[in-house]
N, C-alpha and C positions, 0 to 999 in steps of 0.2 A: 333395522329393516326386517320386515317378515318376509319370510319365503318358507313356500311350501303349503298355505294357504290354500284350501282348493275353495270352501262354502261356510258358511258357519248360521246359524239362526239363534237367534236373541229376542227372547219374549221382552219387553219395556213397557214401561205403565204409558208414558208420552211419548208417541211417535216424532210429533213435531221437538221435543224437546233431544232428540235422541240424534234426530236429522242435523241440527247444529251441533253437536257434542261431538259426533263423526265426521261432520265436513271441518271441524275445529282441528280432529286429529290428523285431518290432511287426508282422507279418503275422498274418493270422488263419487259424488252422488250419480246414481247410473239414472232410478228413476223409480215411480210410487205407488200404490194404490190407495184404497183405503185405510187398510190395516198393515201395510207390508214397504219395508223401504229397500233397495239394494245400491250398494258403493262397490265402485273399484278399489283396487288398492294399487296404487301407481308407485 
């Protein structure tokens, strides 16, 4: 489990690709723009 967590940022070449890779990991997708994606971590 992580803790302690506060932000973190991650350049990626595919957003979309990135977006399934982390809801894979079990984070929860909060929500999106163009270029920019953020998850919870539960």
């Amino acid at each position: 489990m992580i803790k302690g967590l506060y932000e973190a940022h991650l350049p990626v070449k595919s957003l979309e690709i990135s977006i399934e890779f982390y809801r894979k990991l079990g984070l929860k997708f909060a929500w999106r723009d163009e270029d920019t994606a953020f998850f919870w971590i539960s």
